[in-house]
C-alpha positions as CSV (number, residue, x, y, z in Angstrom):
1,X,-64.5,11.1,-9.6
2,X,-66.8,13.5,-7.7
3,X,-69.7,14.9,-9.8
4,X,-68.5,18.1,-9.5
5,X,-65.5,17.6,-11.6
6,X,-67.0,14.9,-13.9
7,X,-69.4,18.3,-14.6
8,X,-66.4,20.4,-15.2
9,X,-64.8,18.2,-17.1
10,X,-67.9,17.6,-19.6
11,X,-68.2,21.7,-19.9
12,X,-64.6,22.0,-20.4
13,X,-65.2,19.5,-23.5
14,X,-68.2,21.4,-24.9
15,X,-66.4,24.6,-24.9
16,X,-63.4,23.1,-26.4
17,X,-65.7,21.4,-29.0
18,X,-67.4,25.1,-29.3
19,X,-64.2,26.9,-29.9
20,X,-62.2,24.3,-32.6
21,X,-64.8,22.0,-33.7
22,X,-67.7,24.1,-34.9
23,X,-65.9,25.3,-38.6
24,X,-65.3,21.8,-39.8
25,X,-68.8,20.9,-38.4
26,X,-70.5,23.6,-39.9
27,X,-68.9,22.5,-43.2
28,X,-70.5,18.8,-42.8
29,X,-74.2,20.6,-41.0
30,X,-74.2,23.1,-43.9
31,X,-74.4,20.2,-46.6
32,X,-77.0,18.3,-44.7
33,X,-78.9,21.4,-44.0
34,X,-80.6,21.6,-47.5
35,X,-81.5,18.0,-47.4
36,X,-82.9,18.1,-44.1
37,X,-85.0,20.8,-44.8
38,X,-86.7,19.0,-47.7
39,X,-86.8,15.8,-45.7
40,X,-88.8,17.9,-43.5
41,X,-91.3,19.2,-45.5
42,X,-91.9,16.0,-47.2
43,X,-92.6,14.1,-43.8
44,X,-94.2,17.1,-41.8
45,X,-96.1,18.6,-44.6
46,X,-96.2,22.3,-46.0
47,X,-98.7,23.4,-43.2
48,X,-96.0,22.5,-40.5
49,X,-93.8,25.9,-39.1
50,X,-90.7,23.7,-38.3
51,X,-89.3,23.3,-42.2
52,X,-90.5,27.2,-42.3
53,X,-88.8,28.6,-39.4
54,X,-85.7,26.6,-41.1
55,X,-86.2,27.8,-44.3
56,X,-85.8,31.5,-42.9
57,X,-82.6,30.5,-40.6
58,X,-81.1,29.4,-43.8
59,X,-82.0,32.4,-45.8
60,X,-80.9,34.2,-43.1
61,X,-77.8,32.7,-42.7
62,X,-77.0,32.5,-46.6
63,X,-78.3,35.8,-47.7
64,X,-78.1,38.6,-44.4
65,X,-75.0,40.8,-45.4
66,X,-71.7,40.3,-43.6
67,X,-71.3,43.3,-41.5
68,X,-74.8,43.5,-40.3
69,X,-74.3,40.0,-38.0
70,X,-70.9,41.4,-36.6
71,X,-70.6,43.4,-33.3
72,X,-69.5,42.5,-29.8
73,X,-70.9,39.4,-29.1
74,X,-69.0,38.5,-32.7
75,X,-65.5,39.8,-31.0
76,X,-65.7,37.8,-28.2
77,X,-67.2,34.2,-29.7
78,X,-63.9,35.0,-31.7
79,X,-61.3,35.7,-28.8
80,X,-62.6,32.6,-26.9
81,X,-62.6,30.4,-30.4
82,X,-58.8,31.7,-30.7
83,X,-57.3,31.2,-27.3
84,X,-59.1,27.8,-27.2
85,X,-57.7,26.0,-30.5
86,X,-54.1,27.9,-30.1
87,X,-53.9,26.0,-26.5
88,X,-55.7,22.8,-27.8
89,X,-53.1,21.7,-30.6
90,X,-51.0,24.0,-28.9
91,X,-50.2,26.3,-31.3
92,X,-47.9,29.1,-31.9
93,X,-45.8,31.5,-34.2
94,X,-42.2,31.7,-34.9
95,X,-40.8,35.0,-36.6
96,X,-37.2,34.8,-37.8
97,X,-37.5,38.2,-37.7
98,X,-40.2,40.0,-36.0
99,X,-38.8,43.6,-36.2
100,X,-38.7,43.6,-39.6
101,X,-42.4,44.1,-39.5
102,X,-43.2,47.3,-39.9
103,X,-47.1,48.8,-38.7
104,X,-47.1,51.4,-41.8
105,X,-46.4,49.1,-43.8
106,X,-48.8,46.3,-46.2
107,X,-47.4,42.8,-46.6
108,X,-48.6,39.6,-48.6
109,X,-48.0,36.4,-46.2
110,X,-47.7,33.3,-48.6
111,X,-48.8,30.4,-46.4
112,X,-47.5,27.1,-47.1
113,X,-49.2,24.1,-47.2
114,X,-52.7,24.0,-47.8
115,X,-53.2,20.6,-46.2
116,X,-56.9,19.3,-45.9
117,X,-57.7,22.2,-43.9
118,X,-56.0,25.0,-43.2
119,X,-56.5,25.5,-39.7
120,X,-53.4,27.1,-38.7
121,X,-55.3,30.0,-40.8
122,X,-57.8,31.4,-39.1
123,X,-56.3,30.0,-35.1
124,X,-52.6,31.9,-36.0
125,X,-54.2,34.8,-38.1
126,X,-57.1,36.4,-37.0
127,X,-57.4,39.9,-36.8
128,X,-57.1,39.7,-33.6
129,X,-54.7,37.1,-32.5
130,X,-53.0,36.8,-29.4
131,X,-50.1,35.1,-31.0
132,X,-49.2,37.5,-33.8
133,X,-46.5,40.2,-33.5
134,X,-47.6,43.8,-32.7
135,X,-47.0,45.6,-35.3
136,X,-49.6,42.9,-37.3
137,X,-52.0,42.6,-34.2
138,X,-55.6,44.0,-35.5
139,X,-54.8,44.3,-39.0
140,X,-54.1,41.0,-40.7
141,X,-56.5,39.5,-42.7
142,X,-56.5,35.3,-43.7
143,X,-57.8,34.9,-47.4
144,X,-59.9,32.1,-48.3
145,X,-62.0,30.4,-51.6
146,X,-64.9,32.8,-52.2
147,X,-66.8,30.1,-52.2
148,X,-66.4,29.6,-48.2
149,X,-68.6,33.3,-48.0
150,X,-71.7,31.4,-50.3
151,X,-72.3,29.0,-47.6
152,X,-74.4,29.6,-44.6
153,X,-72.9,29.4,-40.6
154,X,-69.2,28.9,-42.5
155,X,-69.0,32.7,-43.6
156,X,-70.2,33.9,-40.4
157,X,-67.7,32.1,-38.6
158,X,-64.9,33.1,-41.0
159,X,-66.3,36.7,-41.7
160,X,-66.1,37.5,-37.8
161,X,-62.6,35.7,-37.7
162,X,-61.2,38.0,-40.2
163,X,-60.9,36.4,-43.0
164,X,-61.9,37.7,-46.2
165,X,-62.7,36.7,-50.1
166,X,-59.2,35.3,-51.6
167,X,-60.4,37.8,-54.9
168,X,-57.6,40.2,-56.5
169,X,-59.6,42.7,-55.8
170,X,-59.8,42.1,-51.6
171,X,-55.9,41.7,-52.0
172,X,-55.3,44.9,-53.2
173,X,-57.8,46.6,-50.9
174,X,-56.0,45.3,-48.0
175,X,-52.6,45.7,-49.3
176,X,-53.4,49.5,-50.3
177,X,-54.8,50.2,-46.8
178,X,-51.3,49.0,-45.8
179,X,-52.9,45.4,-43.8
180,X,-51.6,42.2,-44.0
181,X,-53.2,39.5,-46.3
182,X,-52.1,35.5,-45.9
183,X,-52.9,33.9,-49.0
184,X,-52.9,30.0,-49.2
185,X,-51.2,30.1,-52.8
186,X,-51.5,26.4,-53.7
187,X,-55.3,26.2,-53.3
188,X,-56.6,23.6,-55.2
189,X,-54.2,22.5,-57.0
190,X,-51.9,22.0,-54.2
191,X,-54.9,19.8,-52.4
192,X,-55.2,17.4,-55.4
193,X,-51.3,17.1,-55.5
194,X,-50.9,16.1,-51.5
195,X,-49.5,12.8,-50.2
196,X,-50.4,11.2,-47.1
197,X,-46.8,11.0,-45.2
198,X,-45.4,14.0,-47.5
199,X,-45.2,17.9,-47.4
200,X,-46.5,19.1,-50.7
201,X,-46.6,22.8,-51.9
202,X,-48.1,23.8,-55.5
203,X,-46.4,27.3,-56.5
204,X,-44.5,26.6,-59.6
205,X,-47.1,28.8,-61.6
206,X,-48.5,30.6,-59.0
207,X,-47.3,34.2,-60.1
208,X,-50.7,36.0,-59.2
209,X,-50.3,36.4,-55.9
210,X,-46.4,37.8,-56.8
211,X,-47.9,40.4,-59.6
212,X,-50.4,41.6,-57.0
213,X,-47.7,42.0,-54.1
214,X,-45.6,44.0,-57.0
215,X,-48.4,45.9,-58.3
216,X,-48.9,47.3,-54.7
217,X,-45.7,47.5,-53.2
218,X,-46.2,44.9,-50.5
219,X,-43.0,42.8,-48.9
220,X,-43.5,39.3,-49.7
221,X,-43.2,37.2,-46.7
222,X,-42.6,33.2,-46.8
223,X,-44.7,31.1,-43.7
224,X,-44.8,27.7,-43.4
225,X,-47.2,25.8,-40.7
226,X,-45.4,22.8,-39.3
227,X,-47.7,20.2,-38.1
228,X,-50.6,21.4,-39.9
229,X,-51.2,18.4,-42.7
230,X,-51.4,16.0,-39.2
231,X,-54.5,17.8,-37.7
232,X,-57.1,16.2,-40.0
233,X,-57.3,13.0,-41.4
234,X,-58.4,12.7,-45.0
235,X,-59.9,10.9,-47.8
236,X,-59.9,11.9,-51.7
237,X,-61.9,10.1,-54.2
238,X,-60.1,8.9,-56.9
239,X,-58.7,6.0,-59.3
240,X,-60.2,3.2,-60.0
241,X,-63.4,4.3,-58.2
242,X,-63.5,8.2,-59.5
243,X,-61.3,9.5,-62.6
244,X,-58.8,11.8,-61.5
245,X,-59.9,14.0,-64.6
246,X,-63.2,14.4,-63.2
247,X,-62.2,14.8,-59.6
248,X,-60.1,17.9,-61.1
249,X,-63.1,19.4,-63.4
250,X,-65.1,19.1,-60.3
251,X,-62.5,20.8,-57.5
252,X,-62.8,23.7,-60.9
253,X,-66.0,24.7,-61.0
254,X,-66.7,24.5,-57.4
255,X,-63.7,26.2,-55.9
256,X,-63.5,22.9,-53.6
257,X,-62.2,19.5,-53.7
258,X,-64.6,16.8,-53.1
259,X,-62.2,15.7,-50.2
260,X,-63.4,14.0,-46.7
261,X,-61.9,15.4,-43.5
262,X,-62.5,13.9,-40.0
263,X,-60.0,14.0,-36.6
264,X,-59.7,12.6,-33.0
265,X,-62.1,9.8,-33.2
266,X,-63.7,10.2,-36.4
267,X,-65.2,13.5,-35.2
268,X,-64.7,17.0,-36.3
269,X,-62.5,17.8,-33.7
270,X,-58.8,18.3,-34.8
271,X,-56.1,16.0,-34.1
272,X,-54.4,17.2,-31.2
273,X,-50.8,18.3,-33.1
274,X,-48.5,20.7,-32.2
275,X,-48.5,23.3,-35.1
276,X,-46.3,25.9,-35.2
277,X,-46.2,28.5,-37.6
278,X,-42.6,29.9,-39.1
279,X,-42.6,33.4,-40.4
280,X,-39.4,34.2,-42.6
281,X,-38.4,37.4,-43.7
282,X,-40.3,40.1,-45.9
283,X,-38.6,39.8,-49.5
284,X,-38.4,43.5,-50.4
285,X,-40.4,44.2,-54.0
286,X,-40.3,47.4,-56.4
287,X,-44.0,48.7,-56.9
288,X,-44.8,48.2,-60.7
289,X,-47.9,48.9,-62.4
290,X,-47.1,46.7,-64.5
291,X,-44.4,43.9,-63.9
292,X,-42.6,42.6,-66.7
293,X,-42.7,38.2,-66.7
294,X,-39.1,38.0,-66.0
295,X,-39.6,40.0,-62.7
296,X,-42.6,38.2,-61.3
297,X,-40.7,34.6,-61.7
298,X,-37.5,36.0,-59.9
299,X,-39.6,36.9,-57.1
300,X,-41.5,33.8,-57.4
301,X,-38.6,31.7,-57.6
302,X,-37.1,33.9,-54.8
303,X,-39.8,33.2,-52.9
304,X,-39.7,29.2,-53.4
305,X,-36.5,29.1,-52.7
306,X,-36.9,30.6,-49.5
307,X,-39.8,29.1,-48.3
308,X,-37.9,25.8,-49.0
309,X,-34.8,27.0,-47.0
310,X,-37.2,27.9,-43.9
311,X,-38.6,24.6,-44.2
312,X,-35.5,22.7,-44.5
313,X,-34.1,25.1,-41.2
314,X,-37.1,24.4,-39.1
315,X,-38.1,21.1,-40.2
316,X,-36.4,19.2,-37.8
317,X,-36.9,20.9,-34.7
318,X,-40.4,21.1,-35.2
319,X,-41.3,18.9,-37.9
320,X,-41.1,15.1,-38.3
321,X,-38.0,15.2,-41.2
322,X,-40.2,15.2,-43.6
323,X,-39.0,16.0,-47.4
324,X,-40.7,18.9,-48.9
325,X,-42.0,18.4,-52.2
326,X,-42.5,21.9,-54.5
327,X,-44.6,21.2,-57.6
């Protein structure tokens, strides 16, 4: 192979690495950073500027508010980080109806599963994704853990994709400003629950997400990312090495599950798995103040029971047959 393409080969790697690699490595660099820091003082000494110069990235990094590290430069590291990973798995997005999206009008996307990563998330719905619909191009808004915006490098990276605190109050605030927020309803719960070779979903008591979609009027809209639980590899601690109880108390308090993650080759990089995203149709809601029980589980069981018939349409066109599990 001439050296000219071996070169262009090696920089076509980098970028790729650059554009769908660098969130689950910042994840792993992050929790060594603090470490490495310390190490560093302890062998250089205090009188050295290389643990200082870190010390200030990482207060930077961890303390610098959102909006002041997001301009241009942001925009476009996103629009290259989104065209690469949508054409490395490949990935895309089906609607089963796209004009029943309105622009005037808020909806709550419930996406289904969680997996060990979510990266259909932040590669399908950006603010700014090439693959969404019109009428939700520069206005939708993926919802993650708060705790994703405590640690350094990761809530840059998300923060400049779009996505925003999971918190009640962010959902309203989108949905009032009539955007589009994707919430990842089974969160935790959902991750201790999944199944290597199985599709899980957790939403049998998830009604906050359905009081919230009430309490502001917003459509309720099923989506379900096929291929998603194959793109990372994972290992959870558990019985007989860790109690399951204290795996739980832990995923709790941090907002997190102590889980392990790795893809093609051990590395950070994905698996490369076709993932494509299904959109159903917005389930019309009455706005409520105040939602009586009965009408929040309707809608919720409304909404599992159509998330489940999505699945079960798609699921063999685009899945591998697997059954899908509700808890």
């Amino acid at each position: 192979m001439p050296v000219q393409a071996m070169l262009y080969k090696l920089c076509d790697a980098v970028l790729e690495f650059i554009a769908v690699g660098i969130y689950v490595s910042a994840i792993y660099a992050t929790a060594l950073l603090l470490p490495a820091i310390l190490t560093a003082f302890a062998v250089l000494g205090p009188s050295n500027t290389v643990p200082w110069v870190a010390t200030a990235l990482l207060a930077f990094c961890t303390f610098t508010p959102l909006h002041l590290v997001t301009g241009t430069l942001s925009e476009r590291f996103v629009q290259f980080s989104v065209r690469r990973a949508s054409a490395y798995f490949p990935a895309r997005i089906i609607c089963e109806d796209a004009e029943a999206f309105r622009s005037d009008t808020g909806y709550l996307f419930g996406f289904c599963p969680h997996s060990a990563l979510p990266v259909a998330l932040p590669t399908v719905f950006s603010t700014n994704s090439p693959l969404l619909p019109k009428a939700l191009r520069g206005r939708t808004h993926g919802l993650a853990s708060s705790v994703c915006f405590q640690v350094p490098i990761v809530r840059q990276l998300y923060w400049w994709l779009g996505v925003r605190p999971a918190t009640r109050a962010v959902m309203r605030k989108l949905l009032s400003e009539r955007r589009v927020a994707v919430v990842v309803p089974g969160g935790v719960q959902e991750v201790l629950r999944m199944q290597h070779g199985k599709e899980v979903a957790y939403l049998s008591s998830r009604t906050g997400f359905i009081r919230i979609a009430v309490q502001c009027g917003a459509p309720i809209v099923p989506v379900w990312a096929f291929g998603q639980t194959r793109a990372y590899s994972w290992i959870r601690p558990g019985p007989p090495l860790v109690s399951s109880w204290l795996v739980s108390r832990i995923s709790r308090t941090f907002g997190a599950v102590p889980i392990f993650m790795y893809g093609a080759y051990g590395s950070s990089m994905p698996h490369r798995e076709r993932i494509t995203v299904v959109v159903g149709r917005p389930i019309p809601v009455q706005q409520m103040d105040a939602p009586p029980p009965e009408v929040v589980s309707e809608l919720l069981r409304k909404f599992m029971n159509e998330l489940q018939a999505l699945y079960d349409k798609h699921k063999g066109q685009y899945g591998r047959g697997e059954e899908l599990q509700i808890f």
